[in-house]
C-alpha positions in Angstrom: 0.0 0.0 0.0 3.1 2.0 0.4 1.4 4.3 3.5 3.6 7.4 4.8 3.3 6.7 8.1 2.2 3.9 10.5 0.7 4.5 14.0 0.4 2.0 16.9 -1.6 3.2 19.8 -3.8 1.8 22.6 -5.5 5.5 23.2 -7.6 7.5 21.9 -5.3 10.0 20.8 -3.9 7.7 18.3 -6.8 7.7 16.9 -7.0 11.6 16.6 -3.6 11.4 15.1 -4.1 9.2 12.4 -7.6 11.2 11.6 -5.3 14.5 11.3 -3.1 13.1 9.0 -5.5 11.9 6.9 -7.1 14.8 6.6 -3.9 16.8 5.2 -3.8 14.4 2.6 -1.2 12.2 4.4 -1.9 8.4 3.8 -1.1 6.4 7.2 -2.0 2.8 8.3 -3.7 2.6 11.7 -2.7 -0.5 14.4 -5.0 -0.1 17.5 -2.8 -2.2 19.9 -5.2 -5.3 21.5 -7.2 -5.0 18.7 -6.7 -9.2 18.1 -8.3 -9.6 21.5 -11.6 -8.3 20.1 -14.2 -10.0 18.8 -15.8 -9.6 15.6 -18.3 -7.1 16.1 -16.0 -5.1 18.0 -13.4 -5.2 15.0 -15.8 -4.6 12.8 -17.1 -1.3 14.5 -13.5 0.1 15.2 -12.7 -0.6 11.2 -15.9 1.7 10.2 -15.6 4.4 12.6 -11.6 4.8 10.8 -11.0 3.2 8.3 -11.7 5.8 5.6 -10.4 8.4 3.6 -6.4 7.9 3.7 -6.6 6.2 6.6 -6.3 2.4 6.5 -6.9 0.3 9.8 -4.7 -3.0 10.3 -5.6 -5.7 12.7 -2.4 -7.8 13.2 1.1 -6.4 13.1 2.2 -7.9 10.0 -0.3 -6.6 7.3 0.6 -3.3 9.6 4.5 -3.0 8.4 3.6 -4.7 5.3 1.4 -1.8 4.2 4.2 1.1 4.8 6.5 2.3 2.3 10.0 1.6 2.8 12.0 3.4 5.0 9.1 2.9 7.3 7.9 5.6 9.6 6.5 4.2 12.7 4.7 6.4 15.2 4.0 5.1 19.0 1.4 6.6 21.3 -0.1 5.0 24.0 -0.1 4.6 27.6 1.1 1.9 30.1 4.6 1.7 32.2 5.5 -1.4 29.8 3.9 0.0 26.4 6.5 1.1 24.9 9.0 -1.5 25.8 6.5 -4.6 24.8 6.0 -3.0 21.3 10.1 -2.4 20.5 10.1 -6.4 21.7 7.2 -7.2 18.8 9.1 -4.7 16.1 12.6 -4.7 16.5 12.9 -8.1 15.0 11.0 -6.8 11.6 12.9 -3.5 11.4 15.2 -2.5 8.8 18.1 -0.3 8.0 16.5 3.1 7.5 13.1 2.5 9.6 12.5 5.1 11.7 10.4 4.3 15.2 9.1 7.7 16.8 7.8 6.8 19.8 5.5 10.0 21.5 4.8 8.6 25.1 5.8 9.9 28.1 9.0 8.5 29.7 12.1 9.1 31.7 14.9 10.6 29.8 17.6 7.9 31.5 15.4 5.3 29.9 15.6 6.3 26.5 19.4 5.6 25.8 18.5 1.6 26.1 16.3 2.1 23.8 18.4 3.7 21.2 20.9 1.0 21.4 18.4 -2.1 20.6 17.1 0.4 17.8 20.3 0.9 16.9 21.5 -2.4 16.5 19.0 -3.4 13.8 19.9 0.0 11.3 17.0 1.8 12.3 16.8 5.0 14.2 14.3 5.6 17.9 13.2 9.2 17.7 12.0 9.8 21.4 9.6 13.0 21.2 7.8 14.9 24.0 3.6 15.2 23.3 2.4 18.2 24.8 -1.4 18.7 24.2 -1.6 21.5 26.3 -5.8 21.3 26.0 -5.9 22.8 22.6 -8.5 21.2 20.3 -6.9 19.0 17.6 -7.2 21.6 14.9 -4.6 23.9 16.4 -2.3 20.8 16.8 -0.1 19.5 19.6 3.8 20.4 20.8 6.2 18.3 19.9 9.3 17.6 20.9 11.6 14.9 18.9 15.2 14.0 20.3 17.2 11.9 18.7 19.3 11.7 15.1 18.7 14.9 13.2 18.7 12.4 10.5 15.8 10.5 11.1 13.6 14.1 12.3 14.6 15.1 9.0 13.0 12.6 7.9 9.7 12.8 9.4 9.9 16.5 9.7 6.7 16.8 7.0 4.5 14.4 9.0 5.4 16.1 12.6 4.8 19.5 10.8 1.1 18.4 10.0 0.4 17.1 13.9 2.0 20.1 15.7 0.8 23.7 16.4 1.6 26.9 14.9 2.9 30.1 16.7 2.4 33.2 15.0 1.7 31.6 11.7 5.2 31.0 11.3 6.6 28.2 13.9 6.0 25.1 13.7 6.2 23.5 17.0 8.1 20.9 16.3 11.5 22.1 16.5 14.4 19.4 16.7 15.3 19.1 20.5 18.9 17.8 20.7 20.5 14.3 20.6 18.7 11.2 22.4 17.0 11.9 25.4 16.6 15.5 25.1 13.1 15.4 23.6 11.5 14.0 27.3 13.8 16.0 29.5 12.5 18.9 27.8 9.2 17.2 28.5 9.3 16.8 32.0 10.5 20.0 32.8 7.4 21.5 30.9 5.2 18.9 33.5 7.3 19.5 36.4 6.6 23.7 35.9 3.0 23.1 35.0 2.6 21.4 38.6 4.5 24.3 40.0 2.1 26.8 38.4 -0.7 25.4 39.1 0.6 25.6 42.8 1.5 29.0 42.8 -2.0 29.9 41.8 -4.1 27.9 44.2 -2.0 29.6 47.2 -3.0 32.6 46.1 -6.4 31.3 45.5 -6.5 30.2 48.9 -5.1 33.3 50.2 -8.0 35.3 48.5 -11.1 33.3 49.8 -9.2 33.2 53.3 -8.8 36.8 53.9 -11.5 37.9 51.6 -14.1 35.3 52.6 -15.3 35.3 49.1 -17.8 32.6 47.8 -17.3 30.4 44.3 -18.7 32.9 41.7 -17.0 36.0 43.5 -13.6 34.2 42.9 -14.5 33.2 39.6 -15.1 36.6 38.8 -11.9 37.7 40.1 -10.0 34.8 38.3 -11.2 36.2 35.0 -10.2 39.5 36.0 -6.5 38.7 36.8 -6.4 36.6 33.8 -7.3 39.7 31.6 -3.4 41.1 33.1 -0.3 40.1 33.5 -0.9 37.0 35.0 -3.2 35.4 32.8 -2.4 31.8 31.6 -4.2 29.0 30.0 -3.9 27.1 34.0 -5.7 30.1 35.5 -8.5 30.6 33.2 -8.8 26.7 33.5 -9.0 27.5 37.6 -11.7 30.4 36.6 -13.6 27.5 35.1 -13.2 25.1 37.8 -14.4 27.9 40.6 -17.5 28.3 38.8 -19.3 24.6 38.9 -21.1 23.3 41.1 -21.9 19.7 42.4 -25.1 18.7 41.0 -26.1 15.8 43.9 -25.3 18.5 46.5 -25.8 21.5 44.9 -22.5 22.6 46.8 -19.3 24.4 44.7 -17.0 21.9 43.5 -14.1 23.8 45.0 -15.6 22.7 48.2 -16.3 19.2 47.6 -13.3 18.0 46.2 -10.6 16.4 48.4 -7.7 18.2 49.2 -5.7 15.4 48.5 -3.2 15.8 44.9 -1.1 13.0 42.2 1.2 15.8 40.2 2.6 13.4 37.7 6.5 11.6 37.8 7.7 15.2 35.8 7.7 17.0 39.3 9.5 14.0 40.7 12.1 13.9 37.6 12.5 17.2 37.8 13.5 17.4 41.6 15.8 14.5 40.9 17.7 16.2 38.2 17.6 20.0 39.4 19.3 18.0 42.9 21.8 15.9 40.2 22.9 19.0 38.3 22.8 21.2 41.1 20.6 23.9 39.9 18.6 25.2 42.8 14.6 24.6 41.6 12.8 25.4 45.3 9.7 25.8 43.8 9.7 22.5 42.2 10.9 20.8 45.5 7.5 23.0 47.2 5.3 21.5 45.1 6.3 18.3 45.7 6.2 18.6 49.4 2.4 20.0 49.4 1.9 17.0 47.4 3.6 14.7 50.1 1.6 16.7 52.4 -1.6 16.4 50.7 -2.0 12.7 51.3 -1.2 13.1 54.7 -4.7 13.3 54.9 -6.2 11.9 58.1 -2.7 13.0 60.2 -3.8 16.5 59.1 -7.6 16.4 60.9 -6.4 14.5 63.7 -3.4 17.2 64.4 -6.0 20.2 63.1 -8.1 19.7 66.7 -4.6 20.9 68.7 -4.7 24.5 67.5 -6.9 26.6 67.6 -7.7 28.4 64.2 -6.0 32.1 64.2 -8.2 34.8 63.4 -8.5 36.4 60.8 -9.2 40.5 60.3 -11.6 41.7 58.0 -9.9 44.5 55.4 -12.0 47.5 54.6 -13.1 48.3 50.9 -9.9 50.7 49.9 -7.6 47.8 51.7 -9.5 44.9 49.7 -8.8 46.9 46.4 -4.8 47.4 47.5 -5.1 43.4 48.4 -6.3 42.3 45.2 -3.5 44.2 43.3 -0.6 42.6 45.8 -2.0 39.6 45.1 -2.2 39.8 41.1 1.6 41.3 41.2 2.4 38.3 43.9 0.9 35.4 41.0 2.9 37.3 38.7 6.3 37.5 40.0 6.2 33.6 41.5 5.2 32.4 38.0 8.6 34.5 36.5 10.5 32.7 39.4 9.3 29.4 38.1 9.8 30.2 34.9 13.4 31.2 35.9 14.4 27.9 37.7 13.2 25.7 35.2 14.9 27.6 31.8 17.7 27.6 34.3 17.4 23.5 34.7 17.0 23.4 31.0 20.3 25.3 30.4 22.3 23.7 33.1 21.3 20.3 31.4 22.1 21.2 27.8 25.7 22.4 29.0 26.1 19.3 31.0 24.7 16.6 28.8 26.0 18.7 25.7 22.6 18.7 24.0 23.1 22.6 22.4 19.1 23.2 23.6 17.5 26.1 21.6 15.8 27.6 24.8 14.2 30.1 22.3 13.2 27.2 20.4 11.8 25.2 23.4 9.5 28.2 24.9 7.7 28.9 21.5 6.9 25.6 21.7 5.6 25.5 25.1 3.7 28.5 24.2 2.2 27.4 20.9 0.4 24.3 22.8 1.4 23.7 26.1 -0.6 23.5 29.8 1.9 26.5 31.0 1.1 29.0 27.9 0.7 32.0 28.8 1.4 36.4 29.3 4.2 35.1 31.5 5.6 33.1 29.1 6.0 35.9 25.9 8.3 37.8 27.9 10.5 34.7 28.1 10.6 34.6 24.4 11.2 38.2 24.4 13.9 37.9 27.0 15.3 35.2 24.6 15.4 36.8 21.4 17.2 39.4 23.6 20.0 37.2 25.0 19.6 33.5 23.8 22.2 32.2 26.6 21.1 33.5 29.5 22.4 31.4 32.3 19.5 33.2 34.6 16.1 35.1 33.7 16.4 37.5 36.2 19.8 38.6 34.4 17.6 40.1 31.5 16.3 43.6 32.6 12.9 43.0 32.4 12.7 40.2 34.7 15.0 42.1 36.9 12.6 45.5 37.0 9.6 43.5 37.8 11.3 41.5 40.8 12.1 44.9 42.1 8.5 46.5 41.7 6.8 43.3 42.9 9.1 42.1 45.5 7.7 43.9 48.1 3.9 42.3 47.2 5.5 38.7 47.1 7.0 39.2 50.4 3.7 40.7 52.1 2.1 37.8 50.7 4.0 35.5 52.7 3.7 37.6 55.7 0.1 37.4 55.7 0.0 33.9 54.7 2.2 33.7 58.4 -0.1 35.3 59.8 -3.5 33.7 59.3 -1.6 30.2 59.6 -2.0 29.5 55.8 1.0 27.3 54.1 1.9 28.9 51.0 5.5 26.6 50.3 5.7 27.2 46.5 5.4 31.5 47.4 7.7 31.2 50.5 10.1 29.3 47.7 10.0 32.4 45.7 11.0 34.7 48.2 13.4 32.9 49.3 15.0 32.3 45.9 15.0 35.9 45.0 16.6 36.3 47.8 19.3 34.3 47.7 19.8 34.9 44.0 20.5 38.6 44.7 22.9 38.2 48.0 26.5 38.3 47.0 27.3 36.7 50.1 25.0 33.4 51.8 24.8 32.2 55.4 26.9 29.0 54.4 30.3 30.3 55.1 30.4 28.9 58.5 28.7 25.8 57.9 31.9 25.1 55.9 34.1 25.8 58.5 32.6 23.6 60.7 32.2 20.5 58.2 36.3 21.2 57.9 36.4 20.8 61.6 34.4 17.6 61.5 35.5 15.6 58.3 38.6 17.7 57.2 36.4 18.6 53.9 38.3 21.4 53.6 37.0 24.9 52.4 37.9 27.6 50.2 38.6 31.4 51.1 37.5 34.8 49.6 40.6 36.6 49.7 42.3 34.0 47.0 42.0 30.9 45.4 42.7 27.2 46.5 41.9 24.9 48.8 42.3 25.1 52.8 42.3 23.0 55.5 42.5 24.7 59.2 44.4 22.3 61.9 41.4 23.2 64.5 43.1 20.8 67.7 45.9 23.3 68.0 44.8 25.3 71.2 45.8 28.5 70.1 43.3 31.5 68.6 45.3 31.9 65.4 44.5 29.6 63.3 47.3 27.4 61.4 46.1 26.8 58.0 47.5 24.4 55.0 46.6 24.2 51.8 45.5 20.8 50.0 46.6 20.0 47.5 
């Protein structure tokens, strides 16, 4: 049949795919993974809901490959910890020099090297690409993000052109990653900051209906308002959405009925693993994560809830509500640039350390062409950028640096008042903390040092010249004796 493209899935979206490229006159064969274990009828129905137009369903693996023109262009979407892994097992021993597998579910970067090599071994190339859907209808496409051989995205360049998103009519979001592995790390960060986000905004949700004592459609209404500024993101006008239903059974807000209990993903957990393996400090991340630890902690919580009593809170008068609201909307602001910050600052780190060459410019179009963390935020990290393109830091480029010093103030009255009332706000305390540090010249660690060098013998180094020092702390005298190591 000589087919462009094949596609094994056992979702939905794989599905979708096939249907998109169809419809840009792309020819593609269609194997709905477990399909065999139908029965009949089953078959039968899957066949006429898809197959049609240029897209030809398959029911066993061989008519599958045997339909594809040669080199074969495999696409594999799914989900399932073993998905992946049980398909290479059922194709590897069929491929052939020149096939190219492009395999779009979610996984670890660390487990994609494996991968490559029994790819590899066979003459074909494994093209592991990031899907970010980021809730945009299929029309407006998805983000993609292949790493891999620049040989074999090459190759499938025209197909991943036709699935992916468009950013001001001009890029494609698709744009080649970096050598194997790249594709998911890239990935996870973008899940990893989506979780952070999304934390950053329910604190201040929180903060608002605590001091405020504002109902579901009041906070609603002030959602959509912030997300008319600075602040506004795809996440938040999802939350505006959220505040505004209510439970049908009860006729209560959701906001209230749902458990505060939260799953964030493994790209937080990735994330915190790396950002601690390269070094780069990521706080926010590591907040997240611990409200999540501390979410599930759910019947601990109540029980320990009963031995405090709850502080009190005092009501704000009209012109203090008004000055509130606008510390608050600064406060989202700045915390989101400070996510931003840490993770492009991951991103960098991790392309100088696993010598990927990342296009960061690259990488945030693509986030915000169709990604869960688009947003106002967001276009001034493409502008910063376009600016500088190897900016080791956001908050070196002198916008991010002007609005950390106009908003700083809010951010840290924030957290006061979130001490205050007794409200944990771990991803804004983060923030604060960060900028913080970020601007001192000099950290409380220097003695820290000193005293591991009593301890161990670590050693430590000096400000007043370079080297390394080790003191001889047992000799009684005040003057220190001091040696270098070598």
């Amino acid at each position: 049949m000589n087919q462009k493209g094949g596609i094994l899935s056992n979702q939905e979206i794989g599905c979708v795919l096939a249907q998109t490229l169809g419809k840009n006159n792309v020819t593609v064969s269609l194997f709905p993974e477990g399909v065999e274990f139908q029965d009949s009828e089953e078959q039968v129905m899957f066949c006429n809901q898809y197959n049609k137009g240029n897209v030809s369903v398959m029911l066993d693996m061989e008519s599958f490959l045997l339909s594809l023109e040669s080199p074969r262009r495999i696409f594999i979407v799914g989900e399932g910890v073993h998905f992946t892994d049980d398909l290479l097992r059922k194709l590897i021993p069929h491929l052939e020099p020149g096939d190219i597998i492009v395999d779009l579910c979610d996984a670890k970067f660390t487990a994609v090297l494996p991968r490559v090599q029994q790819v590899k071994e066979t003459g074909a190339h494994y093209l592991s690409t990031g899907l970010l859907q980021g809730g945009n209808s299929i029309s407006k496409g998805f983000a993609l993000l292949p790493g891999g051989s620049f040989q074999a995205y090459d190759a499938v360049r025209e197909i991943l052109m036709v699935l992916c998103a468009k950013m001001d009519g001009n890029f494609f979001c698709c744009p080649y990653i970096g050598p194997d592995g790249s594709g998911q790390y890239v990935k996870m960060v973008h899940d990893g900051l989506a979780a952070c986000l999304l934390q950053i905004y329910v604190e201040s949700i929180a903060m608002t209906r605590t001091v405020l004592g504002c109902d579901s459609d009041t906070l609603s209404e002030l959602l959509s308002e912030w997300n008319d500024r600075e602040c506004g993101s795809f996440l938040l006008d999802v939350l505006c959405q959220v505040a505004r239903k209510y439970d049908r059974e009860t006729g209560n807000p959701m906001i209230d009925v749902v458990m505060d209990r939260m799953e964030t993903g493994n790209g937080l957990h990735w994330m915190l693993e790396s950002s601690l393996s390269l070094s780069v400090p990521t706080p926010t991340v590591y907040a997240a994560k611990e409200m999540e630890s501390l979410s599930r902690l759910k019947n601990e919580r109540v029980a320990s809830s009963k031995l405090l009593k709850p502080i009190p809170v005092r009501a704000l008068d009209s012109l203090s509500q008004k000055t509130f609201l606008e510390e608050i909307q600064h406060t989202v602001y700045l915390a989101t640039l400070c996510a931003l910050a840490q993770s492009f600052a991951l991103l960098k780190k991790a392309s100088d350390y696993y010598a990927w060459e990342l296009n960061l410019l690259s990488i945030a179009k693509a986030y915000q062409g169709s990604s869960y963390i688009r947003s106002e935020a967001l276009f001034r990290v493409i502008e910063a950028l376009n600016r500088k393109s190897d900016l080791n830091n956001l908050f070196m480029d002198p916008y991010f640096k002007s609005v950390a010093e106009s908003y700083s103030v809010d951010l840290r009255n924030f957290v006061k008042r979130g001490v205050s009332v007794g409200l944990s706000t771990p991803c804004m305390h983060s923030c604060i903390n960060y900028l913080d540090s970020y601007r001192s010249s000099v950290l409380p660690v220097g003695m820290a040092t000193l005293a591991w060098d009593y301890v161990l013998g670590s050693g430590f180094a000096r400000n007043d010249r370079n080297g390394a020092f080790h003191g001889k702390w047992q000799n009684p005298d005040r003057y220190l004796d001091i040696e270098v190591l070598e």
